[in-house]
N, C-alpha and C positions, 0 to 999 in steps of 0.2 A: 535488506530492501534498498540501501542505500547506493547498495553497488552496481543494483539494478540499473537502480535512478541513472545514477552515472555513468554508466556502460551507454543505454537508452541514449542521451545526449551526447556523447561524446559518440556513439558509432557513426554520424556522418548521414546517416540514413531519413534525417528525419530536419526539416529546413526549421527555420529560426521562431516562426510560428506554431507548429506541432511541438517543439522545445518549451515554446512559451506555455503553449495550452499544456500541456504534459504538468508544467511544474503548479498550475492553476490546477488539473486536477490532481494533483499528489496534495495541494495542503488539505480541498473538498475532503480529500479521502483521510487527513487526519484527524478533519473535526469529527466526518461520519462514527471513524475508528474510536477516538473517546465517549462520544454518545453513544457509540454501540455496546461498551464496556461499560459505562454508566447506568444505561436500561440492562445489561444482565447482574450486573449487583447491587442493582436498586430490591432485589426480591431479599435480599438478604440486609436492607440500611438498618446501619443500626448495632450488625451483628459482626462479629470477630469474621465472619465468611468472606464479609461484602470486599474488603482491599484484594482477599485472594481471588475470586470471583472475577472481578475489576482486571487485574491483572490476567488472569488465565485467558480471559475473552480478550482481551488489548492481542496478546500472543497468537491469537487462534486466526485475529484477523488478518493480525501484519502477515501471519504465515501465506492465506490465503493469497491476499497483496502481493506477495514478493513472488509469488505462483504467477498469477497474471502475467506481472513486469515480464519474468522471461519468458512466460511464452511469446508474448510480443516482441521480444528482443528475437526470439528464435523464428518468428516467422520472418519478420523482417529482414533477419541473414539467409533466410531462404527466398525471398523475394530480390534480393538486394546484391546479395553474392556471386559472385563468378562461378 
């Protein structure tokens, strides 16, 4: 996800403001990401499940995440590119 991130910013495509918001919602999106992981192994606190739980959902999302990033990275060199 990270290389997203940084693909994202450094392709040139995107001015100093969209760069700035970008990286305001990447942190938005890591508090969301630990609260989202915290509400699916809250059903299990308590129990040996909840850090696996925790962890599996943390995975599931950043996956999702790093889906988004390039897509957006890929329309953008479709938009953007010669």
């Amino acid at each position: 996800m990270e290389r997203a991130i940084i693909a994202l910013e450094r392709s040139g495509w995107m001015d100093e403001r969209q760069v700035a918001t970008l990286r305001v919602t990447q942190k938005s999106w890591k508090d969301y990401a630990k609260s989202q992981a915290e509400f699916a192994a809250a059903e299990f606190d308590g129990g040996s499940m909840a850090p696996l739980v925790f962890s599996s959902e943390l995975e599931s999302v950043t996956i999702s995440r790093t889906g988004e990033l390039k897509r957006m990275m890929n329309e953008m060199s479709e938009r953007y590119s010669e």
